[in-house]
N, C-alpha and C positions, 0 to 999 in steps of 0.2 A: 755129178751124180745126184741122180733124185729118187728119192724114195715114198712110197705113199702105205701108211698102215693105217688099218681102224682100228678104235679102241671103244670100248663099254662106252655105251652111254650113244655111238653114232657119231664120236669126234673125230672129225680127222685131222691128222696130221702130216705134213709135207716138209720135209724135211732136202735142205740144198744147201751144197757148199758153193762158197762166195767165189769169184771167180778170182776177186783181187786182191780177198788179205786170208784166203783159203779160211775163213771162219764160218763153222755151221748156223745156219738160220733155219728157223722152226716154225711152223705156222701151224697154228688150229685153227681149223673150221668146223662146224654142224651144221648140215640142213635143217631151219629153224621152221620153215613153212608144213613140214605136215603137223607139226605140235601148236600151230598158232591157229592154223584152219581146224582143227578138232577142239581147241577156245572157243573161237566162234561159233560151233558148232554146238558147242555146250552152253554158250552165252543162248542158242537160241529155244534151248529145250525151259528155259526160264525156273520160279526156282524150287520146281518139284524137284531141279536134279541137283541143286547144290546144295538143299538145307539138309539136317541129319534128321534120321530117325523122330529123334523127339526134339527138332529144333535146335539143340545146342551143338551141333558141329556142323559148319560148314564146310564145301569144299572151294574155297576161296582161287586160289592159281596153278596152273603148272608151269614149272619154268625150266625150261632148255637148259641141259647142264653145261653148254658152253658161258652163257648168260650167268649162270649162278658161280662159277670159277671166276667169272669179271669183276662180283662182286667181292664172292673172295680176295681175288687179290686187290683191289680198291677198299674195302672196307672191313677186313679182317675175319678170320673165320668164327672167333668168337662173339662176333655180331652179327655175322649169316648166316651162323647155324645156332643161334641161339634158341632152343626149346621152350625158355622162360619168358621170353621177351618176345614179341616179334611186332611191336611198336614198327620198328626203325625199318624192314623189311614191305609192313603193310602201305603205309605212307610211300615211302618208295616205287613200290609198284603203282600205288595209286597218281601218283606224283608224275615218271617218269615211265612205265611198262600196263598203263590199262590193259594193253591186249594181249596181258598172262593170267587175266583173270577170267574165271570159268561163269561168272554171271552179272549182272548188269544192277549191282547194289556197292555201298563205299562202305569200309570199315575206320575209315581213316580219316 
């Protein structure tokens, strides 16, 4: 039996029972390719389109909510979604995901 639903966000899920010890298996996936091509795409607009109004807010990354659930579960929700901090996230992406970020400068 195989089953395929979406869910918010463009996740999908595929979901099959095993043939041999009948145990359900769950797979997510997202098409990551149009939110990585529209990075780049914003990487190329340079940074009239990521600085803010008066300079102090940038728009730094967008990241795929399958990607951002991996970090959840590898590195905790109160370190992924931390508001106050985002040290640990910046470094990170700079580190390991450059091409989540929307323009062609390091914070990190």
């Amino acid at each position: 039996m195989n089953q395929v639903d979406w869910s918010p966000g463009g996740i999908r899920h595929h979901l099959a029972i095993d043939s041999d010890d009948g145990s359900t298996i769950v797979r997510r996936i997202q098409d990551c390719e149009p939110i990585l091509d529209y990075n780049k795409f914003l990487r190329s607009l340079g940074p009239q389109h990521y600085k803010g109004e008066d300079g102090t807010m940038w728009h730094y990354a967008r990241v795929p909510n399958i990607i951002l659930e991996d970090w959840i579960i590898k590195y905790g929700a109160d370190v992924v979604l931390n508001d106050t901090d985002n040290d640990f996230i910046i470094k990170l992406i700079e580190r390991e995901y450059p091409y989540l970020k929307v323009g062609d400068f390091r914070l990190a």
